[in-house]
N, C-alpha and C positions, 0 to 999 in steps of 0.2 A: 512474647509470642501472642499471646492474649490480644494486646494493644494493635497486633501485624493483622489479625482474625477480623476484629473489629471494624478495623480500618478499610480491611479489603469488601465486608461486606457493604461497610458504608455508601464505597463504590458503587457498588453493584446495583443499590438498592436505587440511587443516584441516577446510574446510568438508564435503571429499568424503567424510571419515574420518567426521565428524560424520551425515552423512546415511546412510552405511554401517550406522553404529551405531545408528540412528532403525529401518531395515528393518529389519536384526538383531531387536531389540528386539519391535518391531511380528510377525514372522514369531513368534519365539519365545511370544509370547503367543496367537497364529491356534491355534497346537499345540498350546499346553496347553489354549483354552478346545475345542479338537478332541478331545484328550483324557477330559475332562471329560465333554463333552457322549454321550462315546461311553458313558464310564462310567455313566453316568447311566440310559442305554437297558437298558443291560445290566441297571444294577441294577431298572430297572423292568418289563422282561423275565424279569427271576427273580421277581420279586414276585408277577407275572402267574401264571408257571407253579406258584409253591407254591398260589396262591390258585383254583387251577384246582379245578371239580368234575365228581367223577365219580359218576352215577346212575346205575343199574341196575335200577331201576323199582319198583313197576309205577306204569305211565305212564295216566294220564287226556289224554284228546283234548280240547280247547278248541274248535280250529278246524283248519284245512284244512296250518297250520305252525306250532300251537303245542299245547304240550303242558304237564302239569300235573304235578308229582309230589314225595309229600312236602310239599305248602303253596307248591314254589315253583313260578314259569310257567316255561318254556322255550321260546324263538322259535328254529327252526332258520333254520339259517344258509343265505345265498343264493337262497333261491328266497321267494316273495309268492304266496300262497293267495289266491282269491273270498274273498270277504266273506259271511260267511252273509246270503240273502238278496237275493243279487247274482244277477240271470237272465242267463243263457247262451242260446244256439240252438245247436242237435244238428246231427248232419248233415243230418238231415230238416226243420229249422228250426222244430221245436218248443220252445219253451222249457224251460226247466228250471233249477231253484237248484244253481249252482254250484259255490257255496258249501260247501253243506249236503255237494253229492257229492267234494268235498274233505275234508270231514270225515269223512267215511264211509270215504273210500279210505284213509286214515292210520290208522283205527281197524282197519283191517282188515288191515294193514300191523304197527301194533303188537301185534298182539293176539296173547296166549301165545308170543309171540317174545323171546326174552333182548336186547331191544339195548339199548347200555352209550350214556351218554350224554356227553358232555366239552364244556366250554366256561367261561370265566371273566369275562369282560366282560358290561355289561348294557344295553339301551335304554334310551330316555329312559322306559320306562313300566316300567321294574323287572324284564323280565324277561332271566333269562339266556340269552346269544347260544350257544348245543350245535351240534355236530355230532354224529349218532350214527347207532353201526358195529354191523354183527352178522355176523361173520364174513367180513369185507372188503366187503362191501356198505354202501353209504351212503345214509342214509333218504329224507332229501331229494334227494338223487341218482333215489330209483327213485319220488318222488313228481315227478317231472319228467319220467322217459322214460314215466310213464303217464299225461303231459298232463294230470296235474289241477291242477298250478301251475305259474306261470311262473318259469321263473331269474332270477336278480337280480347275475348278474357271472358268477358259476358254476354248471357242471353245461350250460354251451352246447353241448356236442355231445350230448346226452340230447335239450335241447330239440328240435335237430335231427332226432333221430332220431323224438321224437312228432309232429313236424310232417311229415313226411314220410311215418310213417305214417298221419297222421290221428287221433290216440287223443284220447282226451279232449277238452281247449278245442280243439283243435287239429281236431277234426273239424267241428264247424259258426263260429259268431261268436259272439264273446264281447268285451269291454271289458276293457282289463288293469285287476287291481284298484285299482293307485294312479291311474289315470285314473279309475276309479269312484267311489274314495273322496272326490278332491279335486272330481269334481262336485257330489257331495252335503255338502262340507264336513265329512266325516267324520275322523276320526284313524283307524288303523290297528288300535289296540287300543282298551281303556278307557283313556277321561282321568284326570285328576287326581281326579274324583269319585268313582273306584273301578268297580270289575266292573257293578252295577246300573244306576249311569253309562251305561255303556257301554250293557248290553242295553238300556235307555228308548229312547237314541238308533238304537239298530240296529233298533227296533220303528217308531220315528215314520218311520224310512225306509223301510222296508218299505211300510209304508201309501199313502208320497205315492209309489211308483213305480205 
């Protein structure tokens, strides 16, 4: 009986080592593929930042948040411009394009001013995601507290503050652009067909409003 006691713990004790050495095993591997994974970020975190561009102009206006320079586009980051072509109501409930005064604000905004532009990722329509600075000021930031675009994650306490005073959209009624666009089944920028693409479509829409 003794020898049967013995025996059975020896099992056990066996079995408990064994499954010890299972978690061991198993943890030890969680860490390295932790390791790894982390390595990974990093190294594609550096990739990012060599591949990072900085423009310093001069800048051509597209639209109301993107901008043009050197051949390439640049869409600023966090905030969504009217649509050229997109009608607004003022505070007096008169209509008016947008759009257009989105574009206008930005031109007026860039114009003869040094801002440095940085950004390295791109949208799905090719162009690159900037932010950009002119001596601590941030573009898209002050195209947001003068209500002519909406934020898009950030720059919410700007918003706020156009809303409160009324500047811009923020003075009469207006449609947020991505509610606009997806009424009229439109993309954001030019499709796949390129730039003229794009203007056919933002002309045929124009028409049926």
């Amino acid at each position: 009986m003794e020898g049967f006691v013995c025996h059975v713990c020896k099992g056990f004790v066996v079995e408990m080592g064994g499954n010890v050495a299972v978690m061991i095993r198993r943890l030890r591997d969680a860490l390295v593929g932790l390791c790894m994974l982390a390595l990974s970020l990093m190294i594609i975190a550096k990739l990012e930042q060599d591949a990072a561009i900085e423009l310093g102009g001069p800048f051509q206006v597209v639209d109301g948040d993107t901008l043009s320079s050197h051949g390439q586009r640049l869409r600023l980051v966090g905030i969504d411009a009217p649509e050229l072509g997109q009608r607004c109501e003022n505070g007096d409930m008169v209509s008016y394009d947008c759009g257009l005064e989105a574009r206008d604000g930005l031109e007026l905004l860039i114009d003869r001013a040094a801002w440095a532009c940085q950004g390295s990722a791109q949208d799905q329509y090719r162009r690159t995601l900037v932010r950009c600075a002119l001596q601590g000021a941030d573009l898209a930031e002050a195209m947001v507290r003068q209500g002519l675009v909406v934020a898009e994650g950030d720059y919410l306490s700007a918003q706020a503050e156009a809303q409160v005073a009324k500047r811009g959209l923020w003075a009469g009624r207006f449609e947020r652009p991505a509610d606009w666009r997806r009424a009229r089944k439109l993309d954001e920028m030019e499709p796949a067909g390129g730039f003229m693409t794009y203007v056919s479509n933002q002309i045929g829409a124009w028409l049926n409003i």
